[in-house]
VMD Tcl script that builds the backbone (N, CA, C; Angstrom):
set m [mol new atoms 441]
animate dup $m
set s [atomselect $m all]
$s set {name element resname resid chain x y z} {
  {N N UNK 1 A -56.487 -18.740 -32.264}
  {CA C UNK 1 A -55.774 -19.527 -33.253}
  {C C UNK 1 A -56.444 -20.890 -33.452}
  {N N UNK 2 A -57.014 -21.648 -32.584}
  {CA C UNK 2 A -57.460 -22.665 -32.685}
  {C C UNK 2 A -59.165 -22.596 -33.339}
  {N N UNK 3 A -59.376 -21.600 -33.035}
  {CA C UNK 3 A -60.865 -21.670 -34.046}
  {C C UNK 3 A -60.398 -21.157 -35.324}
  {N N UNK 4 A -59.677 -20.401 -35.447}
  {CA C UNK 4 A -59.043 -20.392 -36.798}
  {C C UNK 4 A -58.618 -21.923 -37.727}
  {N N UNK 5 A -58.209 -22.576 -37.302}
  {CA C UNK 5 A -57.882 -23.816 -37.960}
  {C C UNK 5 A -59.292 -24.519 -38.110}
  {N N UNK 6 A -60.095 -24.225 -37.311}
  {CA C UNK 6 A -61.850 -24.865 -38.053}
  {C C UNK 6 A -62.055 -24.255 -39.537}
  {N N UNK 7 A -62.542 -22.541 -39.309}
  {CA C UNK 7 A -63.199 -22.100 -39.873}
  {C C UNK 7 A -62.358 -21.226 -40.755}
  {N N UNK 8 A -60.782 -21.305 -40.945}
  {CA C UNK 8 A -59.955 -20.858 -41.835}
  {C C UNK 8 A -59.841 -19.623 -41.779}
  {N N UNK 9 A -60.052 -18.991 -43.441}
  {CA C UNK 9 A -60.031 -17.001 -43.267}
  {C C UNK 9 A -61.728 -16.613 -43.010}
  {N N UNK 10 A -62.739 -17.426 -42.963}
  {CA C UNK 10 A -63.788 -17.056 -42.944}
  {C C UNK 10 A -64.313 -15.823 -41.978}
  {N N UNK 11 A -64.825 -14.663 -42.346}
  {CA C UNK 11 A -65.374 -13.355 -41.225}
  {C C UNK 11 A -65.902 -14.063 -40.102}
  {N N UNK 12 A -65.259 -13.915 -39.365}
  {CA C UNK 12 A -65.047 -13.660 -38.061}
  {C C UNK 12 A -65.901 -12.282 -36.787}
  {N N UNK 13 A -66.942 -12.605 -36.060}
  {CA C UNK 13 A -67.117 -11.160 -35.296}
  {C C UNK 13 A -65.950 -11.512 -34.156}
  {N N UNK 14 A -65.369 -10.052 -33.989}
  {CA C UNK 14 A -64.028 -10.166 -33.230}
  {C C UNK 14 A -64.577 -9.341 -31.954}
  {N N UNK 15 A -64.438 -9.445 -30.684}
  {CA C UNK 15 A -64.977 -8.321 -29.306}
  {C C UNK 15 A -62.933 -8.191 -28.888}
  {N N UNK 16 A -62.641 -7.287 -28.742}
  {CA C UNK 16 A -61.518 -6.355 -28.476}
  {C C UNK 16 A -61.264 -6.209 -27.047}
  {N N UNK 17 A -60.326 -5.316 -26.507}
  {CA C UNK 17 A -60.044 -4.378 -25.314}
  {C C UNK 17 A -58.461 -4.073 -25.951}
  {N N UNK 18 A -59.136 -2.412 -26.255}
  {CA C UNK 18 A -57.919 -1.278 -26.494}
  {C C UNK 18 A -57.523 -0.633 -25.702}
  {N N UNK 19 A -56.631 0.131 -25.397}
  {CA C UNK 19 A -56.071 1.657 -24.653}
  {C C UNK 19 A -55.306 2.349 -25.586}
  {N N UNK 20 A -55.869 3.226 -25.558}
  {CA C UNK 20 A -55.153 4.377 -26.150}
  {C C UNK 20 A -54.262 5.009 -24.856}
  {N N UNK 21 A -53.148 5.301 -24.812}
  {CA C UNK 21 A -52.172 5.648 -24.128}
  {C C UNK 21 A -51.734 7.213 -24.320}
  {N N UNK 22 A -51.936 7.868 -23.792}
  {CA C UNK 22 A -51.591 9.510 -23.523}
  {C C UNK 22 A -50.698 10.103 -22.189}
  {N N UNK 23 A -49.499 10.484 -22.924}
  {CA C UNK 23 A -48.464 11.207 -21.857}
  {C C UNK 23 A -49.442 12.606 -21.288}
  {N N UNK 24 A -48.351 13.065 -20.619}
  {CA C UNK 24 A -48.224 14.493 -19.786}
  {C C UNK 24 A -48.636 15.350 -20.864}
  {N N UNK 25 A -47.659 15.151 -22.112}
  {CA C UNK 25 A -47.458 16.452 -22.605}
  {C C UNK 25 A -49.086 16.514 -23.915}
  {N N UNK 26 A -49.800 15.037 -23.988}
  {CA C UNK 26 A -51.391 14.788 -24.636}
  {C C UNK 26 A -50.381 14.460 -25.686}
  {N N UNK 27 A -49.388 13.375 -25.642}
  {CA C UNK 27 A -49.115 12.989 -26.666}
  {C C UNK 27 A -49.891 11.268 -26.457}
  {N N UNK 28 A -49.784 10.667 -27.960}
  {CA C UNK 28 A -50.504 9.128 -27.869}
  {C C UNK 28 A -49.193 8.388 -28.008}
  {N N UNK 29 A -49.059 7.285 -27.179}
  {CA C UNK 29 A -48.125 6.014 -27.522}
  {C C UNK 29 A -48.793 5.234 -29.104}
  {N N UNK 30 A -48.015 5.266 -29.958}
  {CA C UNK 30 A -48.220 4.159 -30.711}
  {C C UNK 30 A -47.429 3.124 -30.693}
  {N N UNK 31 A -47.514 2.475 -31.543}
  {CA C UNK 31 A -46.530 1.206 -31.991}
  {C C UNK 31 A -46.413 0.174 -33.594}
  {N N UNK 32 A -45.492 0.803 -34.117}
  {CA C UNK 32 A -45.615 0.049 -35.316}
  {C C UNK 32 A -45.963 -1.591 -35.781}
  {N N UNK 33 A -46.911 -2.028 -36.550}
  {CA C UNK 33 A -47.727 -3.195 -36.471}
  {C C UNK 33 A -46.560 -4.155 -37.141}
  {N N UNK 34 A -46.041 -5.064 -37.068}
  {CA C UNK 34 A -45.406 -6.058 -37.621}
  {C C UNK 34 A -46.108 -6.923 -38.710}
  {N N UNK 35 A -47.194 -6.732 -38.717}
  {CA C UNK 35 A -48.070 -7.649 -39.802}
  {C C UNK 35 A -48.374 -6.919 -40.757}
  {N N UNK 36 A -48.301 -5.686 -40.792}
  {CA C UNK 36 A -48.723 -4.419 -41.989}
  {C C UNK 36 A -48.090 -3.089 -42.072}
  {N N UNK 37 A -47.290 -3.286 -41.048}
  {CA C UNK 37 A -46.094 -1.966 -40.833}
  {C C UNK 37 A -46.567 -0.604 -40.561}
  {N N UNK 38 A -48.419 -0.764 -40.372}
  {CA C UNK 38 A -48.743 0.490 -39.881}
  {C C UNK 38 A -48.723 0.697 -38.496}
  {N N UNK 39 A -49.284 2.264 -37.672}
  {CA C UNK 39 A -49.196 2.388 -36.701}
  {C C UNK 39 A -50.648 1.977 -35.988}
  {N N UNK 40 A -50.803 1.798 -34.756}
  {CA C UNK 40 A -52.364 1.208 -33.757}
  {C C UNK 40 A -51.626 1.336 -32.146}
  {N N UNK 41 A -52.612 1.844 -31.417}
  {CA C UNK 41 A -52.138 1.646 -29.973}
  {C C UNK 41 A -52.552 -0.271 -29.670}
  {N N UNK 42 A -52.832 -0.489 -28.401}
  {CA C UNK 42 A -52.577 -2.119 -28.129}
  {C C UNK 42 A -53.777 -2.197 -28.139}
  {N N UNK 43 A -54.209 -2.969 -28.220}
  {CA C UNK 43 A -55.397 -4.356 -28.334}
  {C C UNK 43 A -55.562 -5.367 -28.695}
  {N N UNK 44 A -56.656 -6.029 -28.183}
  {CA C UNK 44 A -56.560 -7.861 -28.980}
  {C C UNK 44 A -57.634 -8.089 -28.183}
  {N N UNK 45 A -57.778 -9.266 -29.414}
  {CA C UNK 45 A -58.855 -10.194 -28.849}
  {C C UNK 45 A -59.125 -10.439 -27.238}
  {N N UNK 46 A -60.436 -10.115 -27.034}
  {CA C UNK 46 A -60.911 -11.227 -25.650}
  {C C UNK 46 A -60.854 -12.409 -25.806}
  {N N UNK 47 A -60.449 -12.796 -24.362}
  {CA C UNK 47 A -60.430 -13.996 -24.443}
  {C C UNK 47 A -61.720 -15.086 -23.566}
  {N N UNK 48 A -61.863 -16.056 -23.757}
  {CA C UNK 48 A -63.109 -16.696 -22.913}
  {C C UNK 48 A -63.380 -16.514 -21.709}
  {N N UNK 49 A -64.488 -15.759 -21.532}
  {CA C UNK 49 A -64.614 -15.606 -19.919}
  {C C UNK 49 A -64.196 -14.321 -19.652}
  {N N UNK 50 A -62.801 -13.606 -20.156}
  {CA C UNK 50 A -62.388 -12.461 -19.912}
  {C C UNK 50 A -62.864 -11.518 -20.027}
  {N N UNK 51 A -63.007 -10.289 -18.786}
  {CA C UNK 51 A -63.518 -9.072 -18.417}
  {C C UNK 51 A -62.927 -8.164 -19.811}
  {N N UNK 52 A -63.862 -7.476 -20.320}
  {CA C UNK 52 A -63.002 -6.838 -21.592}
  {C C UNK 52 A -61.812 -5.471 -21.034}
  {N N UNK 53 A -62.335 -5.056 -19.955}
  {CA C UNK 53 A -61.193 -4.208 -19.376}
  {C C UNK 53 A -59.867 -5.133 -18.492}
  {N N UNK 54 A -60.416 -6.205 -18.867}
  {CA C UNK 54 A -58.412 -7.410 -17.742}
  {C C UNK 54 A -58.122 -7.322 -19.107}
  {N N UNK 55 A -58.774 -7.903 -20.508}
  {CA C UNK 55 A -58.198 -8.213 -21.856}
  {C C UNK 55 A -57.069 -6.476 -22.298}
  {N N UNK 56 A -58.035 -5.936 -21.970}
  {CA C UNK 56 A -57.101 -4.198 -22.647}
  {C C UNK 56 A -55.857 -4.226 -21.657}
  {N N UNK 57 A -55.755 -4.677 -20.142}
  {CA C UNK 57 A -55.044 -4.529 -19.839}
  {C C UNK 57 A -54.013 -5.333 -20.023}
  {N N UNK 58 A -54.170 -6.183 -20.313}
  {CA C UNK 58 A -53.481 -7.636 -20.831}
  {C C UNK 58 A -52.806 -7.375 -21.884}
  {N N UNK 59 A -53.256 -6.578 -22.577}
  {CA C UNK 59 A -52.753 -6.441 -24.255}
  {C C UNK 59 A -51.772 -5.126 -23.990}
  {N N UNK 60 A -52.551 -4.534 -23.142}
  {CA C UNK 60 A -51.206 -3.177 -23.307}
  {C C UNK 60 A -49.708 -3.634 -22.466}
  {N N UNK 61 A -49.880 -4.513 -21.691}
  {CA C UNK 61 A -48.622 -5.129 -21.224}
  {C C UNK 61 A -47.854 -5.835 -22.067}
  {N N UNK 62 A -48.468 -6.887 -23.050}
  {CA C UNK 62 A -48.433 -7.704 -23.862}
  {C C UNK 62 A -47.282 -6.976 -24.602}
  {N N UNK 63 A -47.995 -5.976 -25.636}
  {CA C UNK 63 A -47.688 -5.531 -26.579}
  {C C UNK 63 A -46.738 -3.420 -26.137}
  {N N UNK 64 A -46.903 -3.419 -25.057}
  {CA C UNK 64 A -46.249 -2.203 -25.076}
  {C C UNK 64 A -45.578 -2.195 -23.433}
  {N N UNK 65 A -45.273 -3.226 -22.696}
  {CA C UNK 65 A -44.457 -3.175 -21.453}
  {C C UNK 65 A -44.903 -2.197 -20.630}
  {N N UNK 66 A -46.592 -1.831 -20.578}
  {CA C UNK 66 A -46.996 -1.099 -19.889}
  {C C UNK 66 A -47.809 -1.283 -18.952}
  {N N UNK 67 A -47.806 -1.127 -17.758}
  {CA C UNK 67 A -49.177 -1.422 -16.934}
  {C C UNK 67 A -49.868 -0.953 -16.417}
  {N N UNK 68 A -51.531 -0.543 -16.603}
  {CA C UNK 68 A -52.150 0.700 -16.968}
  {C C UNK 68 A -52.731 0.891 -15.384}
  {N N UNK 69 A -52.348 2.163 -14.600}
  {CA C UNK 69 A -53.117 2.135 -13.507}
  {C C UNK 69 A -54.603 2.514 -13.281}
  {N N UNK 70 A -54.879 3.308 -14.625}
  {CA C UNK 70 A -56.669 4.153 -14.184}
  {C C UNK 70 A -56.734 3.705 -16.010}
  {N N UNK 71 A -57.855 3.342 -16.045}
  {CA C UNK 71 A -58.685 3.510 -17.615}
  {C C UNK 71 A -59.865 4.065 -17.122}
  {N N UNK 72 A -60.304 4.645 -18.331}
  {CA C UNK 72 A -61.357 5.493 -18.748}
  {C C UNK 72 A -62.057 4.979 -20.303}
  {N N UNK 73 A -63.257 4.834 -20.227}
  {CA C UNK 73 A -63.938 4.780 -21.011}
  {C C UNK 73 A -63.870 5.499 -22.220}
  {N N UNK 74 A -63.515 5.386 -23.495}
  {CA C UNK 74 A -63.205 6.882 -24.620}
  {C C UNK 74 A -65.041 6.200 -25.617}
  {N N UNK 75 A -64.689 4.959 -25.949}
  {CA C UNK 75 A -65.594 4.633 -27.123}
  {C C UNK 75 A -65.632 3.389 -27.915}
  {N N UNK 76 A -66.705 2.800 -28.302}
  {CA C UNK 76 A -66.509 1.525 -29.266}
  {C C UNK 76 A -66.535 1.600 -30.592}
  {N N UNK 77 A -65.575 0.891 -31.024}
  {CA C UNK 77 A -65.207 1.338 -32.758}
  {C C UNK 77 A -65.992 -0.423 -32.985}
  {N N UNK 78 A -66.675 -0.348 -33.782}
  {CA C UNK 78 A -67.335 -1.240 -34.835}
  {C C UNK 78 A -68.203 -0.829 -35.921}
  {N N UNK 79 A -69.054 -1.929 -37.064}
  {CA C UNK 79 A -69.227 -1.637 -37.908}
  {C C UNK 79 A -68.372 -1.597 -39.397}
  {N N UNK 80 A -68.742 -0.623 -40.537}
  {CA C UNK 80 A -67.745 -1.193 -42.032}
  {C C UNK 80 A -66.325 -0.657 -41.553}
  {N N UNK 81 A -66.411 0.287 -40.827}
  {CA C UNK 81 A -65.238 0.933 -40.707}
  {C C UNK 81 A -64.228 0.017 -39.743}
  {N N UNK 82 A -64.753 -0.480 -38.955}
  {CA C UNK 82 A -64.108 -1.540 -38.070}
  {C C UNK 82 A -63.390 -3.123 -38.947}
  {N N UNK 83 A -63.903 -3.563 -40.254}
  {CA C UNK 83 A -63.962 -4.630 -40.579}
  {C C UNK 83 A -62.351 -4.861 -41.778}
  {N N UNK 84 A -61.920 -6.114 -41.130}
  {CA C UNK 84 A -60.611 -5.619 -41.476}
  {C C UNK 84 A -59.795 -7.416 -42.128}
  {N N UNK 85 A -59.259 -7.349 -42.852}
  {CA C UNK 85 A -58.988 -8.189 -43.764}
  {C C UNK 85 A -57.026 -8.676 -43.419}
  {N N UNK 86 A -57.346 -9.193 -42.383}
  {CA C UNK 86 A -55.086 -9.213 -42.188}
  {C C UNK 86 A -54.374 -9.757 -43.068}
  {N N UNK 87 A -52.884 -9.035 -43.285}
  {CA C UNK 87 A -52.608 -9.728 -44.375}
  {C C UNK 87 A -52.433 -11.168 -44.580}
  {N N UNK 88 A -52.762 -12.291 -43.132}
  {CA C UNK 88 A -52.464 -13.201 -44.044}
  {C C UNK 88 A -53.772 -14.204 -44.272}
  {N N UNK 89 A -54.934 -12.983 -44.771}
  {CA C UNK 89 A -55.848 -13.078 -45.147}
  {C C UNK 89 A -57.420 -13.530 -44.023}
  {N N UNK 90 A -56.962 -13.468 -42.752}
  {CA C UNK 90 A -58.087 -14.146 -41.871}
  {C C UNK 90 A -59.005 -12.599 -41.874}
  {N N UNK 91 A -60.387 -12.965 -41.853}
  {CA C UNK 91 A -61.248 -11.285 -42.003}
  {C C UNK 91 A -61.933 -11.345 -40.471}
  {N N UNK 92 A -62.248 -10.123 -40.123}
  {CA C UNK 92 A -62.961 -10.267 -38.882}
  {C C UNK 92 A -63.811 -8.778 -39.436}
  {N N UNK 93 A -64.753 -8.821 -38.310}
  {CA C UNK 93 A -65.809 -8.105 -38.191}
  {C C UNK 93 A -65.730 -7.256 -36.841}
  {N N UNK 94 A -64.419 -6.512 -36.376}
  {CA C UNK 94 A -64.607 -6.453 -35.087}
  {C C UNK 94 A -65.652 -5.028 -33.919}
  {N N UNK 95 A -65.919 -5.321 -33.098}
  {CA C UNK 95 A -66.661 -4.940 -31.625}
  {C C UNK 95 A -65.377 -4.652 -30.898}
  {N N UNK 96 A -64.775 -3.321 -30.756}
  {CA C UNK 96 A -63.611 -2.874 -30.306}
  {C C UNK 96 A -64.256 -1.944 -29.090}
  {N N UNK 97 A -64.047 -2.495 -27.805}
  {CA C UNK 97 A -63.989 -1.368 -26.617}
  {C C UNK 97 A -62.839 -0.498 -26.425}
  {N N UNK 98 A -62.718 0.817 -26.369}
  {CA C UNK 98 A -61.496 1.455 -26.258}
  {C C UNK 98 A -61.348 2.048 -25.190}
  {N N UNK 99 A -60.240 2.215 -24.151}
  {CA C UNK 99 A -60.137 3.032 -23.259}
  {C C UNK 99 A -58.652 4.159 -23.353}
  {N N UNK 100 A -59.063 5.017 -22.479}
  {CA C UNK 100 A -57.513 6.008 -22.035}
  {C C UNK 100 A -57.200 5.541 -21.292}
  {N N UNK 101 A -55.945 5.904 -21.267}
  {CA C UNK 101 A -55.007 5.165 -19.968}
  {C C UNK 101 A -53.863 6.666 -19.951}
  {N N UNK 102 A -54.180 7.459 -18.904}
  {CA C UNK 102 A -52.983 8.427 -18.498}
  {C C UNK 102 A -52.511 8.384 -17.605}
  {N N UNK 103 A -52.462 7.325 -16.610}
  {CA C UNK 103 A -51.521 6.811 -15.645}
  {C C UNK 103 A -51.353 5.349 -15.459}
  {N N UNK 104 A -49.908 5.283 -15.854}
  {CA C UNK 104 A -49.369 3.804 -16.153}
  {C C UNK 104 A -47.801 4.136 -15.416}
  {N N UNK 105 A -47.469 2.622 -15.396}
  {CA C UNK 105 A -46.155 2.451 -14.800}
  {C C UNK 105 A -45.082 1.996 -16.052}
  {N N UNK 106 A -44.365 1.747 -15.937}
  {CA C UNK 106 A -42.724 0.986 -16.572}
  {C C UNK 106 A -42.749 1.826 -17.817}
  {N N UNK 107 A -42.022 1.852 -18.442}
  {CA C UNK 107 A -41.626 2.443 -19.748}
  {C C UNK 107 A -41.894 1.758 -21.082}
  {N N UNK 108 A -42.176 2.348 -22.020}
  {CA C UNK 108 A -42.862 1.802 -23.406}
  {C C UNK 108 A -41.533 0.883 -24.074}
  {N N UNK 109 A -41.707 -0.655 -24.385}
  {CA C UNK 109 A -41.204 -1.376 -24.794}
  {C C UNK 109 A -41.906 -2.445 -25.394}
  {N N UNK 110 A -41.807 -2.609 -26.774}
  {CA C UNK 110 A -42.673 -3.660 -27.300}
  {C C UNK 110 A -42.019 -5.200 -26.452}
  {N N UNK 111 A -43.191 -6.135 -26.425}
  {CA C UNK 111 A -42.683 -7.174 -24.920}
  {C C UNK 111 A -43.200 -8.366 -26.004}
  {N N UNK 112 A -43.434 -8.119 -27.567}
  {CA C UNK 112 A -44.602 -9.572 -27.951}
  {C C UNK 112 A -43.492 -9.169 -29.296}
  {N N UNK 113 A -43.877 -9.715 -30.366}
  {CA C UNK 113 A -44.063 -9.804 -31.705}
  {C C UNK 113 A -44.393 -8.848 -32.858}
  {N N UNK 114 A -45.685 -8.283 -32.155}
  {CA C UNK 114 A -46.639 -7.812 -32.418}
  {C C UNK 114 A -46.351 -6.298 -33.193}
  {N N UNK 115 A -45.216 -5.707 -32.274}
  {CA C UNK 115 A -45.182 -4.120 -32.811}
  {C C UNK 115 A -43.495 -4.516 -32.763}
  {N N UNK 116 A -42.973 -3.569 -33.758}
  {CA C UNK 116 A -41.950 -3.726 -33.710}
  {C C UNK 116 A -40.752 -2.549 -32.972}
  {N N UNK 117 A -41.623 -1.004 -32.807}
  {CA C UNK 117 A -41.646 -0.104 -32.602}
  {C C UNK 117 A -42.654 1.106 -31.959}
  {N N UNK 118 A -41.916 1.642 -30.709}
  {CA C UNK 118 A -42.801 2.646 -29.961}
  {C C UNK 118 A -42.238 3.769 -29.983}
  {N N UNK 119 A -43.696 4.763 -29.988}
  {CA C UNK 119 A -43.240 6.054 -30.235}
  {C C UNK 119 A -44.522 6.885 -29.932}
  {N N UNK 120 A -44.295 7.937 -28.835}
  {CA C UNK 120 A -45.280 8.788 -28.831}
  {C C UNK 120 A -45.386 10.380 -29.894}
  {N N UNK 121 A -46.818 10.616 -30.032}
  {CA C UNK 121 A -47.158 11.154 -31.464}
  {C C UNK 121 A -47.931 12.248 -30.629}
  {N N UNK 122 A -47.535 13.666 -31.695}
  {CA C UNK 122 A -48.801 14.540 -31.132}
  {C C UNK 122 A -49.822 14.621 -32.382}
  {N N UNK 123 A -51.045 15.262 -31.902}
  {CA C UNK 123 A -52.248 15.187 -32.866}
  {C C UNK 123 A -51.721 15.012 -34.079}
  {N N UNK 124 A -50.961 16.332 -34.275}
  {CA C UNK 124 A -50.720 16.673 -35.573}
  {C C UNK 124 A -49.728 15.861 -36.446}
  {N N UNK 125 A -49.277 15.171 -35.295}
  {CA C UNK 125 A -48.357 13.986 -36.427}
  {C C UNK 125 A -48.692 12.818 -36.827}
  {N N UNK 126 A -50.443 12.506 -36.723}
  {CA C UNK 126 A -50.590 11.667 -37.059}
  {C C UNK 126 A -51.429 11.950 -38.546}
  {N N UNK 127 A -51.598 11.193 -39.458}
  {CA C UNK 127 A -52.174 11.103 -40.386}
  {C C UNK 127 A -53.177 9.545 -40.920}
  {N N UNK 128 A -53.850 9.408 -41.559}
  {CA C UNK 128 A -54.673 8.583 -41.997}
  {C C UNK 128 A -53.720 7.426 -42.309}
  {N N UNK 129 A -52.855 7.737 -43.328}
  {CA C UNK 129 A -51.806 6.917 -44.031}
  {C C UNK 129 A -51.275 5.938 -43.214}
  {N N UNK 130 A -51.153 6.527 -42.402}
  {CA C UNK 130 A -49.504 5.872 -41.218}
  {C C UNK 130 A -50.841 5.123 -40.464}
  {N N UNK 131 A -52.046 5.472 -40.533}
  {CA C UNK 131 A -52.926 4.275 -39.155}
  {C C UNK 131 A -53.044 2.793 -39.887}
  {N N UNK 132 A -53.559 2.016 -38.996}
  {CA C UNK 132 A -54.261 0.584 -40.007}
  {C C UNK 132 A -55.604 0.848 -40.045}
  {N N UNK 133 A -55.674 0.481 -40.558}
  {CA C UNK 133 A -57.422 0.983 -41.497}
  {C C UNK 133 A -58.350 0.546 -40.818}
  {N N UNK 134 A -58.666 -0.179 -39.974}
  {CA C UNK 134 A -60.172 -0.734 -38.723}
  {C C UNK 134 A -59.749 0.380 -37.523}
  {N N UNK 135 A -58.482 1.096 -37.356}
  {CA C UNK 135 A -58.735 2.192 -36.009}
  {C C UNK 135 A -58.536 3.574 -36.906}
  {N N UNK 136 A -58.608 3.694 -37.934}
  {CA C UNK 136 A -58.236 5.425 -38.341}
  {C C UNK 136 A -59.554 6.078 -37.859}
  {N N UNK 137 A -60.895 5.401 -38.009}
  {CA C UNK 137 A -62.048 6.246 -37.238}
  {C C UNK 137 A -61.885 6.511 -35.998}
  {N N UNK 138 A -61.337 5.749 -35.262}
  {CA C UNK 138 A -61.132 5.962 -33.966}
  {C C UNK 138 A -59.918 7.405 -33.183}
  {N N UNK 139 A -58.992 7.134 -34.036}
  {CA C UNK 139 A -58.043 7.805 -34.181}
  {C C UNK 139 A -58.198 9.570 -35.049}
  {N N UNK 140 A -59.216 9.340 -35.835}
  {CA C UNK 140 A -59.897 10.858 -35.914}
  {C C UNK 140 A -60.873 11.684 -34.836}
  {N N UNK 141 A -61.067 10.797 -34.348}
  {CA C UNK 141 A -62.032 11.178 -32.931}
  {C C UNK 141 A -61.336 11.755 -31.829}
  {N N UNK 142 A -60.398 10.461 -31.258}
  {CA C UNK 142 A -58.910 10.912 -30.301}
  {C C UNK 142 A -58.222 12.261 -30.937}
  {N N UNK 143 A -58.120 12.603 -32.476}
  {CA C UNK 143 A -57.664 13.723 -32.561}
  {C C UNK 143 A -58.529 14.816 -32.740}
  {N N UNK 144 A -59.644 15.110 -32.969}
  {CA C UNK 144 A -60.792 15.882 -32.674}
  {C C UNK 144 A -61.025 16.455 -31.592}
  {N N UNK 145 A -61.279 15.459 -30.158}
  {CA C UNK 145 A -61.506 15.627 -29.273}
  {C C UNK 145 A -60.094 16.140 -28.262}
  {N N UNK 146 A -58.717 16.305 -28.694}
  {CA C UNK 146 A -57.420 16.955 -28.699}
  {C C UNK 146 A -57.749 18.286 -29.182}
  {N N UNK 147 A -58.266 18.814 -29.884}
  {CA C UNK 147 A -58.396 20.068 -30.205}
  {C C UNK 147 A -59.276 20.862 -29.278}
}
mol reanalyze $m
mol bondsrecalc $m
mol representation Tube
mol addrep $m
């Protein structure tokens, strides 16, 4: 937020830490976005200094009351498909590390702002529509690699 007030909505390169979250049954936790009303598992910005796997874990607590015991490496989403315009207009360019997380503790509860709503999804219930548009590549992959 504070380099934001320098350099305004100007593109931004953004570095990430995600988890994608998967039950027992290979379903995904999502969570509905409060800033665009679509669906995204947790992530956010690194922060200075921060290990990008403490940041994913940071964010999935943050934003989904979860605390991840094992991650796994899935993939990095960047590039056009990554580059994303929020609605209240700041653009970034982001470098997204993603991990799985299939063993976690406490129960799914949005804990921030951020999502307003949790809900686990199987492959087939997800669609393009319902993602936010910098993870739907990512999210065709996670459902690919489900099949």
């Amino acid at each position: 937020m504070e380099l934001r007030k320098t350099v305004g909505h100007r593109p931004l390169i953004q570095c990430a830490g995600s988890v994608i979250v998967e039950n027992s049954e290979g379903q995904i936790l999502l969570g509905k976005r409060t800033d665009n009303g679509m669906w995204g598992y947790s992530g956010g910005s690194v922060e200075l200094d921060e290990k990008v796997e403490d940041c994913a874990r940071r964010e999935l607590y943050e934003e989904m009351g979860l605390e991840a015991e094992d991650l796994e490496f899935f993939m990095i989403n960047s590039g056009p498909e990554a580059h994303y315009i929020y609605p209240n207009g700041d653009e970034v360019s982001n470098v997204e590390i993603i991990y799985i997380c299939r063993k976690y503790r406490g129960e799914p509860r949005p804990l921030d702002s951020e999502m307003s709503e949790l809900r686990f999804f199987s492959p087939d219930e997800i669609t393009d529509g319902m993602i936010s548009p910098p993870i739907r590549e990512v999210m065709r992959r996670w459902k690919t690699e489900k099949k």
